[in-house]
KOLMI-573865 format. One line per 3 residues: for each residue z, y, x of C-alpha. Coordinates in Angstrom, 3 decimals. Each point is the difference from the previous one (the first is absolute). Layout:
BEGIN
Z:Y:X  ...
This chain:
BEGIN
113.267:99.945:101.290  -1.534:-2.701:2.443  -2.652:0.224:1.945
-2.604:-2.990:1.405  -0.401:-0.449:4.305  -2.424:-2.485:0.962
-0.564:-0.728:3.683  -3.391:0.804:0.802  -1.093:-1.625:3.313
-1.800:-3.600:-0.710  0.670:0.357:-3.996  -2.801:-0.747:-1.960
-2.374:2.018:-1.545  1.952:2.319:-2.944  -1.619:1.570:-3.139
2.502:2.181:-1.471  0.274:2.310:-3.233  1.916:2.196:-2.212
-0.086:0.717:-3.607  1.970:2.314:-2.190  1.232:-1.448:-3.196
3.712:-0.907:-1.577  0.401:3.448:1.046  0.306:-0.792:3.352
-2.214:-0.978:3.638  -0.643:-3.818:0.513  -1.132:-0.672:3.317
-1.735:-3.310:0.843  -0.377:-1.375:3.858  -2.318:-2.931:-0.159
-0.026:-2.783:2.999  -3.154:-1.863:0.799  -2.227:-1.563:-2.246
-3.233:0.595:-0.914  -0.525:3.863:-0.530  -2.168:-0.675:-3.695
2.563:-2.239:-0.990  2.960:2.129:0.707  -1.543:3.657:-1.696
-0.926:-2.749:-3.182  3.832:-1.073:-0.061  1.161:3.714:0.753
-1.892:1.624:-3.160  1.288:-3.074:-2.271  3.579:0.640:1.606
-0.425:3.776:-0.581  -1.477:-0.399:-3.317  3.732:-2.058:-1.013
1.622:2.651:1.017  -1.878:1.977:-2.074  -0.089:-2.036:-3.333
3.790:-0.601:0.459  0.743:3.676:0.268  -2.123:-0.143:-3.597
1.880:-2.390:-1.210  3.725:0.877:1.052  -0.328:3.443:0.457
3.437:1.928:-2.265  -1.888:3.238:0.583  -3.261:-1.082:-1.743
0.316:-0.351:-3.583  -2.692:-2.347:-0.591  1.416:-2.697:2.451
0.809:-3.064:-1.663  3.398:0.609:1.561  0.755:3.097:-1.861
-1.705:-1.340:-2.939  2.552:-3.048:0.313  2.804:2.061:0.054
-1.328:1.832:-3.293  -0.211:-3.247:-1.754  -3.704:0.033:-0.382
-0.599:-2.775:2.080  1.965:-3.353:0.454  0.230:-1.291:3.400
-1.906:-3.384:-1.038  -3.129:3.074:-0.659  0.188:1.403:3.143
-1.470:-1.242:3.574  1.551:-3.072:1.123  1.127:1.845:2.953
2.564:2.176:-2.409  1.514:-3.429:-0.876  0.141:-0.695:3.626
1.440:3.346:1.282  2.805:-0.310:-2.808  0.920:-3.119:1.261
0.798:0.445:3.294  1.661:3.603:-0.793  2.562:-2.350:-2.246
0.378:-2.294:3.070  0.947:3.671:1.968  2.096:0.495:-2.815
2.124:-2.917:-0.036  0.148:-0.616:4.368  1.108:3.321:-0.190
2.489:0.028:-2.551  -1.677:2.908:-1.959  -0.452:2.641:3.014
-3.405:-0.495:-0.413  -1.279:0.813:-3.224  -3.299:0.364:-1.665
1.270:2.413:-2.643  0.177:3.827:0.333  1.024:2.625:-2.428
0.080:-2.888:-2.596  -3.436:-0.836:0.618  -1.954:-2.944:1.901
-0.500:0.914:3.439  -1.603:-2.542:2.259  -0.766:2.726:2.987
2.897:-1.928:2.138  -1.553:-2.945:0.564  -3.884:0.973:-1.121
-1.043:1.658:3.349  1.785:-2.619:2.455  -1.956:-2.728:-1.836
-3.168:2.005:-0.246  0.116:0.103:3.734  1.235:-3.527:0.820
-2.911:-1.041:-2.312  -2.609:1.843:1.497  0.461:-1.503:3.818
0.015:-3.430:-1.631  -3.223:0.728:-1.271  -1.289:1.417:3.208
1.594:-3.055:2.263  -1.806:-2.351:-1.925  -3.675:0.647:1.879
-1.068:-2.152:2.367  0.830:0.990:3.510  2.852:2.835:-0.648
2.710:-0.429:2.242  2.126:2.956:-1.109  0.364:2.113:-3.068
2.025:3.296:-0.256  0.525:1.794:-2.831  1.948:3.124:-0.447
0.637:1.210:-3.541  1.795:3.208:0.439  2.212:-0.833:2.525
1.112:-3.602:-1.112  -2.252:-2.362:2.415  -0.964:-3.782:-0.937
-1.387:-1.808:3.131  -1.593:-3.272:0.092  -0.739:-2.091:2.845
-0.704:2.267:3.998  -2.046:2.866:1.144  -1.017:-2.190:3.372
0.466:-3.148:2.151  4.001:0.600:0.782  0.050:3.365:-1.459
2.371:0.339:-3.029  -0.073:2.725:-2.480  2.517:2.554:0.616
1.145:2.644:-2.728  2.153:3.162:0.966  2.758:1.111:-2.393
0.201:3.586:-0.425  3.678:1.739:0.598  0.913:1.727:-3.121
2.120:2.182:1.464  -2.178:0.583:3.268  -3.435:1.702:-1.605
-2.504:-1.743:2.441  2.252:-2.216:1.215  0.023:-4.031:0.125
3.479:-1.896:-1.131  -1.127:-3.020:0.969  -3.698:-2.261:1.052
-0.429:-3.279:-2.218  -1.724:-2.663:1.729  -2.226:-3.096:-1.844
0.138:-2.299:2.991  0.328:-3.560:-1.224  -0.219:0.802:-3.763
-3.695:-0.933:-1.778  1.228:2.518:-2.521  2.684:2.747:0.000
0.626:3.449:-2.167  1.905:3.009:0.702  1.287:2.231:-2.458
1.776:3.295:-0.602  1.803:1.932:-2.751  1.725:3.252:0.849
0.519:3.758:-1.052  -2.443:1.228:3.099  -3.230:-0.087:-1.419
0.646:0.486:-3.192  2.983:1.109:-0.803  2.345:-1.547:-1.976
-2.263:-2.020:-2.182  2.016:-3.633:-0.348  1.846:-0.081:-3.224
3.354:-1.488:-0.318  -0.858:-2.850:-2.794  3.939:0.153:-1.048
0.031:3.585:-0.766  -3.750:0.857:-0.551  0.423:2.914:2.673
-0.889:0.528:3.058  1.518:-2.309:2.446  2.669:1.547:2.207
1.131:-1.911:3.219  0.689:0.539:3.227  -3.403:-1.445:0.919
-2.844:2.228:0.646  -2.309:-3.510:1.241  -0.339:-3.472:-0.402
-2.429:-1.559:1.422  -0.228:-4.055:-0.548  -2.345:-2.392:1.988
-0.780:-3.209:-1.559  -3.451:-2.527:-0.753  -0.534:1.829:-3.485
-1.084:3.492:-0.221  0.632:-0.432:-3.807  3.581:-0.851:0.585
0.615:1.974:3.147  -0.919:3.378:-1.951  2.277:-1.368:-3.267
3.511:-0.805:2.087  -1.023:3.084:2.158  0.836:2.176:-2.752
2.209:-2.004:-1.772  2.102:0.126:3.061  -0.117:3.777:0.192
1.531:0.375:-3.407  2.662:-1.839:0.680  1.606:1.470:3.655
0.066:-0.845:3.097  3.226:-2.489:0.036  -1.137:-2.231:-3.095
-4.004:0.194:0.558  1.366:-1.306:4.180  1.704:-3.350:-1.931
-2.758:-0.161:-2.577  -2.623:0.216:2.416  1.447:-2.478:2.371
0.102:-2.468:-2.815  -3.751:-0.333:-0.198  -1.824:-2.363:1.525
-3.082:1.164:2.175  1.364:3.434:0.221  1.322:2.526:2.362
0.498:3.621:-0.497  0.611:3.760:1.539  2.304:1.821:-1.938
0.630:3.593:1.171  2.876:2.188:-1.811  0.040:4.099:-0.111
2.342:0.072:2.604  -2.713:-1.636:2.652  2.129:-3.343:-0.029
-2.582:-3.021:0.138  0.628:-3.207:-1.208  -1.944:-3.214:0.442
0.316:-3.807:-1.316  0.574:-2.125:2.498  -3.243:-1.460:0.683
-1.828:3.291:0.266  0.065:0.258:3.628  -2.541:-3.072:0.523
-2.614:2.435:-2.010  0.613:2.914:2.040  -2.414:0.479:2.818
């Protein structure tokens, strides 16, 4: 779980707004620009959200997803955005070398990658009107953040301490990036949700958080929990391969980890 701090002093002025869908919060923070222009580009972000969780949803049987997955529906039949989603979820695949997986239970399962790129998507949208200097978007704890909050004022996001209820493990700072994500997968939230794509089980590690800072929340939330799957000691090396990305790992024992260039984010 990560949380958005803005500076307020001298930051311009912020429209903000949450919305329930995806079965989760999304917050939106909102820097300058003309107020009209930024609720317009909030209710067309907010409606995405919306028409993806429609369209991807594997709890709703009537999503073109589920119907996919059935066989009733090619992928050339559904929204382009299917073909899209796939895509990139095959990229995760293959960087990853199959910790990642879109498959669950046998079935398609694009929820790995859906709500990181659902969020990434929807501050793109919101960045785009004239005179926004900052867009923050929260999607259930995984935070995409374009551009700053104020003159000299980076974003700043707080990374809860899984083993510390309340607790932070660590402050992420945007200063000098025009775009930066944070994400986390762990067992504190929500128990131990991440499956284990090699066995089809429940992933067990001696992680209980990962959290991964990088341009892309899209990618950030994939190798996030593709890195929790596979341990602390492999997902470190893996990790550290990447380009554009550093990463908190914390184990059950309260030993933290870091790649090397994680300290330069941390303030």
């Amino acid at each position: 779980m990560t949380d958005t701090v803005a500076e307020s002093a001298a930051a311009p002025a912020a429209v903000r707004h949450a919305e329930e869908v995806m079965g989760t919060v999304f917050s939106f923070d909102v820097r300058g620009g003309e107020p009209q222009a930024v609720r317009a580009a909030l209710d067309e972000a907010v409606g995405s959200l919306h028409r993806v969780n429609e369209v991807f949803s594997t709890y709703r049987e009537d999503s073109q997803v589920s119907r996919m997955a059935r066989g009733e529906l090619t992928v050339g039949e559904c929204d382009p955005e299917v073909a899209e989603v796939l895509e990139l979820g095959a990229e995760a695949e293959r960087a990853s070398d199959g910790w990642f997986s879109m498959r669950y239970e046998g079935r398609l399962d694009p929820t790995g990658i859906v709500k990181g790129w659902a969020t990434e998507r929807a501050a793109r949208l919101i960045s785009g009107v004239p005179g926004v200097c900052g867009v923050s978007v929260n999607g259930g704890g995984d935070v995409q953040l374009l551009g700053v909050p104020g003159p000299e004022r980076p974003w700043r996001v707080g990374v809860s301490d899984p083993l510390r209820p309340g607790g932070l493990a660590a402050v992420v700072s945007a200063a000098g990036a025009d775009e930066l994500a944070v994400a986390t997968s762990g067992t504190a939230e929500r128990g131990a949700h991440i499956v284990d794509p090699r066995t089809g089980r429940s992933a067990v590690t001696d992680l209980v958080a990962v959290t991964v800072v990088a341009p892309r929340l899209t990618w950030a939330d994939c190798w996030a929990t593709a890195a929790f799957a596979m341990g602390s000691r492999e997902a470190l090396a893996w990790l550290e391969s990447l380009p554009d990305v550093e990463a908190l790992l914390i184990t059950a024992g309260d030993e933290v980890r870091c790649t090397g260039g994680l300290a330069r984010r941390l303030g």
